[in-house]
C-alpha positions in Angstrom: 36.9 -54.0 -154.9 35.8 -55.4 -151.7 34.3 -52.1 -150.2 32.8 -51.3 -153.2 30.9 -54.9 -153.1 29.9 -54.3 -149.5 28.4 -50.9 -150.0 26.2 -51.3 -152.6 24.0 -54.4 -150.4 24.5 -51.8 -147.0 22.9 -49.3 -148.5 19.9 -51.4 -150.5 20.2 -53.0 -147.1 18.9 -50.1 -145.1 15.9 -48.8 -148.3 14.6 -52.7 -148.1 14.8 -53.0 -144.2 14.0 -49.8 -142.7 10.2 -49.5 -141.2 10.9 -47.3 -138.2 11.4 -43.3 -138.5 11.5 -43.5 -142.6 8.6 -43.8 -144.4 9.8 -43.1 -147.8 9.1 -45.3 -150.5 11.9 -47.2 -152.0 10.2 -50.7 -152.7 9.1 -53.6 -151.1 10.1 -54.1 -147.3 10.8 -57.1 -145.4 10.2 -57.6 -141.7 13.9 -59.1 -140.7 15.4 -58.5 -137.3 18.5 -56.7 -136.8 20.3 -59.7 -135.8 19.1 -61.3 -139.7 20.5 -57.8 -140.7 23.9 -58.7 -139.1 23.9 -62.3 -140.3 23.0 -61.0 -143.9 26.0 -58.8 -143.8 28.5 -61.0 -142.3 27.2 -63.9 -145.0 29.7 -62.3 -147.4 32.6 -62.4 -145.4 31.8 -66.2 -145.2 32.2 -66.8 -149.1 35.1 -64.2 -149.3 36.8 -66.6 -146.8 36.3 -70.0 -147.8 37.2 -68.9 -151.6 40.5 -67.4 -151.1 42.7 -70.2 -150.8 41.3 -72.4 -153.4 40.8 -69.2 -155.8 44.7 -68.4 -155.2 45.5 -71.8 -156.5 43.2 -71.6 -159.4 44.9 -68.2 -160.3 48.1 -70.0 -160.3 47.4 -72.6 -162.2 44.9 -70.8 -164.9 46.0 -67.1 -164.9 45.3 -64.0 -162.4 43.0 -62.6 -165.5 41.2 -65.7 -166.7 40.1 -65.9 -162.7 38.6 -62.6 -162.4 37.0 -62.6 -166.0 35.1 -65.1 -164.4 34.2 -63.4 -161.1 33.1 -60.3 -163.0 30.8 -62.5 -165.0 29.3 -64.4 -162.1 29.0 -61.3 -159.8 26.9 -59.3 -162.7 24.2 -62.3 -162.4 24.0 -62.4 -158.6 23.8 -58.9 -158.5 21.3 -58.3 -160.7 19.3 -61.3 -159.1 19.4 -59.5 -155.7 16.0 -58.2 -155.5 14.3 -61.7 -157.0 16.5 -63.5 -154.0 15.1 -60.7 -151.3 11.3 -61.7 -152.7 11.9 -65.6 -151.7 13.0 -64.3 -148.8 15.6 -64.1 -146.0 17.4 -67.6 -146.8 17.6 -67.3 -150.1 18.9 -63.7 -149.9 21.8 -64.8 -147.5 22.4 -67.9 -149.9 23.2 -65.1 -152.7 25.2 -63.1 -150.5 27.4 -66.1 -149.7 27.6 -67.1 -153.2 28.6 -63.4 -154.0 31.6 -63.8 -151.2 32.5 -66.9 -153.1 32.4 -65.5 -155.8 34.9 -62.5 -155.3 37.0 -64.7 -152.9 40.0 -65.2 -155.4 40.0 -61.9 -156.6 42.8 -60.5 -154.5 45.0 -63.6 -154.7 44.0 -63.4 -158.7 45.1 -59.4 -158.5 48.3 -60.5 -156.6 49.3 -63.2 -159.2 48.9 -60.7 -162.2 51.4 -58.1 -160.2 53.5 -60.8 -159.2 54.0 -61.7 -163.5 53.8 -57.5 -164.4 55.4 -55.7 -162.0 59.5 -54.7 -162.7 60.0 -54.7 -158.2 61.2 -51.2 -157.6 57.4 -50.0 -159.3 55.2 -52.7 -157.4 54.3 -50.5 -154.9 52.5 -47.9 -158.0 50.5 -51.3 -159.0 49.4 -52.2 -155.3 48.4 -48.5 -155.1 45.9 -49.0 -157.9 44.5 -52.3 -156.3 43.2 -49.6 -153.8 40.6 -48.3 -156.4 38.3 -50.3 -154.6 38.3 -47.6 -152.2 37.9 -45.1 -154.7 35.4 -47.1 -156.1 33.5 -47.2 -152.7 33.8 -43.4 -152.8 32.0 -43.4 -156.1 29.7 -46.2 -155.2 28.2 -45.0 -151.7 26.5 -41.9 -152.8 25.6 -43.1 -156.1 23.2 -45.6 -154.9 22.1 -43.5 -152.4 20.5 -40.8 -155.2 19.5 -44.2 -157.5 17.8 -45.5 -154.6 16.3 -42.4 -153.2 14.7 -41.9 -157.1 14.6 -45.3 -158.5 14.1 -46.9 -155.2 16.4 -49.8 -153.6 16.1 -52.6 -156.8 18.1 -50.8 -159.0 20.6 -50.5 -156.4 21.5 -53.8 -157.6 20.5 -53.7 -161.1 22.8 -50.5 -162.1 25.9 -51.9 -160.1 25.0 -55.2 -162.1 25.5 -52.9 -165.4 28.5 -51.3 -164.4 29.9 -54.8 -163.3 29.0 -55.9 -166.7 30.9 -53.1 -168.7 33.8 -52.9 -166.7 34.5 -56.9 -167.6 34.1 -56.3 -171.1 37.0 -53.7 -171.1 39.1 -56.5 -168.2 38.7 -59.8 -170.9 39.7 -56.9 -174.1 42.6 -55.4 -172.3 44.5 -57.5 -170.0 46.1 -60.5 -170.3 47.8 -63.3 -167.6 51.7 -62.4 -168.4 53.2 -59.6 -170.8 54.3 -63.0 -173.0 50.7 -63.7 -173.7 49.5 -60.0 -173.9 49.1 -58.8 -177.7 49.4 -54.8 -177.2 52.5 -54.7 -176.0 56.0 -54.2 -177.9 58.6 -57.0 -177.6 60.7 -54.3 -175.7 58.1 -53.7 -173.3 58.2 -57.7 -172.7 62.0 -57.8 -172.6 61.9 -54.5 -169.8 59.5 -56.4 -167.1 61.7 -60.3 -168.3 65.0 -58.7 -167.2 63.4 -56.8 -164.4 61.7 -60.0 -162.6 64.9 -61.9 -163.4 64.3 -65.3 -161.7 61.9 -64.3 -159.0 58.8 -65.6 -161.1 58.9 -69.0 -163.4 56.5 -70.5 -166.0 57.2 -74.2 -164.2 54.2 -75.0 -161.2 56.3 -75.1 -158.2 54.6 -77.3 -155.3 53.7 -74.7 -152.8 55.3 -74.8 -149.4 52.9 -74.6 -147.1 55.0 -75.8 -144.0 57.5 -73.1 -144.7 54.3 -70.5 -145.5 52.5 -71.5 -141.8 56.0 -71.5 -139.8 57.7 -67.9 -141.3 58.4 -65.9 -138.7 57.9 -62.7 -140.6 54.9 -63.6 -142.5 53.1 -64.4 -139.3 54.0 -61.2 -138.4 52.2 -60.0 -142.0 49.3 -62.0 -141.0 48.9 -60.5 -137.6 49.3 -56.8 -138.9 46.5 -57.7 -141.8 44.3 -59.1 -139.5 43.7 -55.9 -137.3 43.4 -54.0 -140.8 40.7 -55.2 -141.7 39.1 -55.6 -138.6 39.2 -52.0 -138.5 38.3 -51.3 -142.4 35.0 -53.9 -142.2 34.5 -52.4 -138.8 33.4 -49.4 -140.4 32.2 -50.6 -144.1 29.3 -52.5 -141.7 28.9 -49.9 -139.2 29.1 -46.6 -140.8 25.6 -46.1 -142.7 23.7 -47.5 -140.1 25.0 -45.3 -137.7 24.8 -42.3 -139.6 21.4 -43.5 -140.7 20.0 -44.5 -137.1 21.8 -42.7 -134.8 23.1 -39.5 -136.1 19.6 -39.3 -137.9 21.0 -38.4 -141.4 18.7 -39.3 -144.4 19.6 -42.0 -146.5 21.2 -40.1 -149.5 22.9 -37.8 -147.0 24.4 -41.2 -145.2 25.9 -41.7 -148.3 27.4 -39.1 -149.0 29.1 -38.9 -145.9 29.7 -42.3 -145.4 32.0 -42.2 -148.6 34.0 -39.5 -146.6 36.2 -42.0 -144.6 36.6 -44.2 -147.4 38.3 -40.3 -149.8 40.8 -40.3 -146.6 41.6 -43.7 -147.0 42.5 -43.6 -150.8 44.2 -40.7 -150.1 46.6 -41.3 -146.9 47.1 -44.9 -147.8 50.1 -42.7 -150.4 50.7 -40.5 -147.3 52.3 -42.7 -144.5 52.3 -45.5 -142.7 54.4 -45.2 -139.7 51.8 -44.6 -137.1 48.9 -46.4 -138.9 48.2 -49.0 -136.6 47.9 -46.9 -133.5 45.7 -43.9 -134.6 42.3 -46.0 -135.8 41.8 -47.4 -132.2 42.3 -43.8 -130.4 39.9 -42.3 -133.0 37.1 -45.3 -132.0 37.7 -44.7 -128.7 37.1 -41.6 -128.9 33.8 -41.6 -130.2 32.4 -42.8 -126.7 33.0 -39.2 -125.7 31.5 -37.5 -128.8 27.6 -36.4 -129.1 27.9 -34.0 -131.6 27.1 -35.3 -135.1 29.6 -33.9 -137.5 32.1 -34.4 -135.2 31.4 -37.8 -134.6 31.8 -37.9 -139.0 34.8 -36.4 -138.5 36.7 -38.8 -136.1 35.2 -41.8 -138.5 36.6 -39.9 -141.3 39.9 -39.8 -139.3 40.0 -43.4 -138.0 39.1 -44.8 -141.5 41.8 -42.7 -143.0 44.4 -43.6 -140.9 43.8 -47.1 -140.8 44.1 -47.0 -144.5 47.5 -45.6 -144.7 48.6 -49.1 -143.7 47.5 -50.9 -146.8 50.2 -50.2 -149.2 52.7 -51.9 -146.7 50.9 -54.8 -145.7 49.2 -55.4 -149.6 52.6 -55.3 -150.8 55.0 -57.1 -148.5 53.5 -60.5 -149.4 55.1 -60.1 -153.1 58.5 -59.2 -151.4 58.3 -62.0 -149.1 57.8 -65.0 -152.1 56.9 -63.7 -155.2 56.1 -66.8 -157.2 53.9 -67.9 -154.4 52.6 -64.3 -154.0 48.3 -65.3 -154.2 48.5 -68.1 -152.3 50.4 -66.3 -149.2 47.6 -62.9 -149.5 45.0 -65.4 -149.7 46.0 -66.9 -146.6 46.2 -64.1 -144.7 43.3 -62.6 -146.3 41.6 -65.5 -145.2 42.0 -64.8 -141.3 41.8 -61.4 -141.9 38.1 -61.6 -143.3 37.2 -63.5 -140.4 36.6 -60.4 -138.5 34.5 -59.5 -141.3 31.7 -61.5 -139.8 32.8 -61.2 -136.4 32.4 -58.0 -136.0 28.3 -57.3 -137.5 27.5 -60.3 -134.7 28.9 -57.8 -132.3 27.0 -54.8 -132.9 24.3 -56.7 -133.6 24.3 -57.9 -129.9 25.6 -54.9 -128.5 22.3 -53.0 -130.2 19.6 -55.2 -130.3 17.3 -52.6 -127.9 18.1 -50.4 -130.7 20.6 -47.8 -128.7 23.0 -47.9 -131.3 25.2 -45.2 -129.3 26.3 -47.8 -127.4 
């Protein structure tokens, strides 16, 4: 869901930014400096991070799907008020971009929660898989708003994600519910299957959490560590990509995305694969790029490194719910919360690393 939240304000990014070598018409530009640019697309990560913790209590205490009913309602008003937040201009654009991270903050830890209270354990790693639709999504997403803003132009790259938003919560508040007790669809054998299976690892009583015991684990330090290079390598990419492709390996801006979805296919697709060698391959593949001047094959080692790095997320997504199931939200949004701290790390550091505008470098 993340990706898919971060693509759609890249690529409106670059149609409402751009003045230099494209002179196609998508709307209204605005005169902000690549390091704005970075600080408008680190401004999410902010929210995201600051949210996470207090949205994984909320979740426990109010239900994984009442949370996120609530995100999806909040983020189809912020979206759709993009373009009115660009006209005021740059403050009041990076104001809504941290209100969207804040927004979307608790939704893993919500997402984590509703696993936690459906999942029998032996099938938990089939419902952590599907939390990776927001890289399928980002597939979707990426070249879609590329054709609606190359014909519609870069405003309705918020307002048609703002629709879709919409729908898709209609269909979460009908369908799902917090626990199978509460769920209305469902057969009372169905219930009695995922009871038995759970046994006593979840409980209806609000346990105090233990933070002490959280902080000083041995293995889930360990967790944190290993999420923390995952998504410095995934939001490494998600800020990076487009612009790349866009500046530096002159693609047009439908054609970015396009192929900027590419990585993000081998993702969805090797995070089933394996997950042995996950942590090594993404860095050789970066490096690599150094040494690499032709354009396609500088798509295909992103493709690669994006892929590979993504074939780690079923292990580290999942292990929090091994390690504590009843406090499964609150222990992902913990590490979630460092993790996303490279999130606006790392577009400061090609924003310095580019300012003269050699983005090879």
């Amino acid at each position: 869901m993340m990706p898919k939240a971060i693509s759609k304000i890249l690529s409106a990014t670059l149609a409402m930014i751009q003045t230099t070598s494209d002179t196609k018409d998508y709307g209204p530009r605005y005169d902000w400096s690549k390091s704005q640019q970075g600080l408008l697309l680190g401004a999410y990560f902010w929210g995201y991070l600051i949210a996470g913790i207090p949205g994984a209590l909320l979740a426990e205490r109010y239900g994984g799907k009442t949370v996120i009913t609530y995100i999806y309602l909040l983020n189809t008003v912020l979206t759709a008020l993009g373009p009115l937040f660009a006209h005021w201009g740059f403050v009041s654009m990076y104001a809504c971009r941290l209100l969207i991270g804040l927004v979307n903050g608790p939704k893993y830890p919500a997402l984590s929660d509703l696993i936690s209270k459906w999942s029998p354990p032996d099938e938990r790693g089939k419902f952590v898989a599907a939390m990776l639709g927001g890289s399928f999504g980002t597939v979707i997403t990426w070249p879609l708003m590329s054709i609606v803003i190359e014909n519609l132009g870069w405003k309705f790259g918020f307002y048609i994600p703002a629709l879709v938003n919409c729908v898709i919560g209609i269909f979460w508040y009908l369908i799902v519910a917090n626990d199978p007790q509460s769920h209305t669809w469902i057969t009372q054998a169905e219930k009695e299957f995922i009871d038995n299976s759970l046994g006593n690892t979840t409980s209806k009583e609000k346990l105090p959490t233990p933070f002490i015991k959280i902080l000083t684990s041995v293995p889930y330090i360990a967790l944190t560590c290993l999420h923390f290079g995952h998504l410095w390598g995934m939001f490494f990419f998600m800020t990076v990509t487009p612009k790349f492709m866009n500046e530096t390996l002159n693609f047009d801006l439908a054609k970015s995305g396009f192929l900027a979805a590419l990585p993000y296919l081998g993702n969805f697709i090797l995070a089933f694969i394996f997950g042995s060698v996950a942590h090594i391959l993404p860095g050789i593949f970066l490096a690599s790029l150094c040494f690499i001047r032709d354009a396609y094959a500088c798509l295909a080692i992103i493709v690669l490194a994006l892929s590979s790095n993504g074939s780690s997320c079923l292990t580290n997504m999942q292990n929090s719910l091994d390690l504590a199931p009843r406090f499964s939200s609150i222990l992902f949004a913990i590490m979630n919360a460092i993790g996303t701290s490279s999130g606006f790390i790392s577009p400061v550091l090609v924003t310095y690393f580019t300012e003269d505008g050699v983005s090879t470098k």
